[in-house]
N, C-alpha and C positions, 0 to 999 in steps of 0.2 A: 504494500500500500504506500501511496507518496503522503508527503504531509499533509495535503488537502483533502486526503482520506481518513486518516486518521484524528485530522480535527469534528470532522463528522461523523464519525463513530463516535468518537466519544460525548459529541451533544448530544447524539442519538440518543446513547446510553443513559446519559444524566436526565435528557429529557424521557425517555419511557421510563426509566430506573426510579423516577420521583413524582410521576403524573399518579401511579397505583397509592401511594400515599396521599394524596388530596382525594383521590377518590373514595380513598375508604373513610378520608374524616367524613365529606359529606355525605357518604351512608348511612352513619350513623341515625342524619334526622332525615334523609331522602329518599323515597323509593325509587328503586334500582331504575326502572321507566322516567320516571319525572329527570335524575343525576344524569341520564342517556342523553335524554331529549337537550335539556339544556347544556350537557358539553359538546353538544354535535352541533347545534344551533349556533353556536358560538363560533366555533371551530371551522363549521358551515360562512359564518361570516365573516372571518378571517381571511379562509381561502377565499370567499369575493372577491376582497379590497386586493389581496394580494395580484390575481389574476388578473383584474385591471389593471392594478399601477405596474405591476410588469410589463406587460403587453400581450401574455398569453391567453386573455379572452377574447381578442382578436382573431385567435385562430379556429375557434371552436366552428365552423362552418368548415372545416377541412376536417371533423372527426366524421367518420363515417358509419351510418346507422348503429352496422351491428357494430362496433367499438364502442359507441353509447349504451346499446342492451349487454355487453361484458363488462362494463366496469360499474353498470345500473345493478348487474347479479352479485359483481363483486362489493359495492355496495351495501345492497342486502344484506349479504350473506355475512360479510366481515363486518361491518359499519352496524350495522342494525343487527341481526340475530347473535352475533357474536360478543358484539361490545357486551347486549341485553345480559346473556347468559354468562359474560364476564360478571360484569357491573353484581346479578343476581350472588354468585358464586363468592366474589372479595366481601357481599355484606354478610356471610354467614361463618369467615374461619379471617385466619390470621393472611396478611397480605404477602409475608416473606414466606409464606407456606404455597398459597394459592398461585400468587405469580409464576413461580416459575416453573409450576405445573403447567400452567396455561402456557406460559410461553414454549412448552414443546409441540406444539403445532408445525413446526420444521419438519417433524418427523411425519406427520401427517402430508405434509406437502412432499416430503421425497417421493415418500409410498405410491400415492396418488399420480403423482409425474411418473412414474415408474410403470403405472399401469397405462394414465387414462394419454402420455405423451411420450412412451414408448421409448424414455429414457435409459440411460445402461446402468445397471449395479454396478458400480466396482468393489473390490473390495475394500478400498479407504473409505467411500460412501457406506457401504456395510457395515464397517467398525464405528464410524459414527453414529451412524441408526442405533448400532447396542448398545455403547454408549450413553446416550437418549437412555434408552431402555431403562437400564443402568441408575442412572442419575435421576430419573422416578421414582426407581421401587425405592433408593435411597431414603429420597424426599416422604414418601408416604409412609416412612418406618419412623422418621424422626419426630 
């Protein structure tokens, strides 16, 4: 990675690594639906401003159809049914427990590339699948 990678991993980091902590204070008094709505709402309006004053809302007449209905599913699917059943999941246990359960969705996605895009196993991809594996049963023993 060059330095300009590595300064973004690690916002990355810091910013997903701290966002699970604000969420689960405001769990406390927020049903998991109402804490969704309003962080995507927000978030929703962030990326506006941002889109405009970049200039990449400009482009949006060069995405085509179906690229709209794949990232409308992906959306859904992550954005909404995910976040939901996150959001549900952090207000019922510990966050440094839940997190990074939930963050093994990697291994989900290998699996699934594997099948449904006809990707290759290697074996280093197989040792980190186990590993995954691994670094669960860990997690759910501690």
């Amino acid at each position: 990675m060059n330095g300009k990678a590595i300064v973004l991993w690690l916002l990355t980091l810091l910013f997903w690594g701290s966002s699970p902590l604000l969420e689960k204070l405001a769990l406390r008094a927020v049903s998991p639906l109402l804490a969704l709505t309003i962080r995507t709402s927000v978030a929703a309006l962030a990326l506006i401003v941002a889109a405009v004053v970049s200039g990449a809302a400009s482009e949006i007449s060069a995405v085509s159809a179906r690229d709209v209905f794949v990232l409308a599913a992906s959306g859904i699917l992550a954005g909404f049914l995910g976040m939901f059943t996150y959001f549900s999941l952090l207000k019922t246990g510990e966050a440094s427990r839940i997190v990074p359960l939930t963050a093994a969705y990697p291994l989900v996605t290998a699996l699934l590339a594997l099948v449904l895009l006809r990707e290759h196993l290697t074996p280093l991809r197989l040792f980190g699948i186990l590993l995954t594996i691994s670094g669960l049963i860990i997690l759910q023993r501690s």
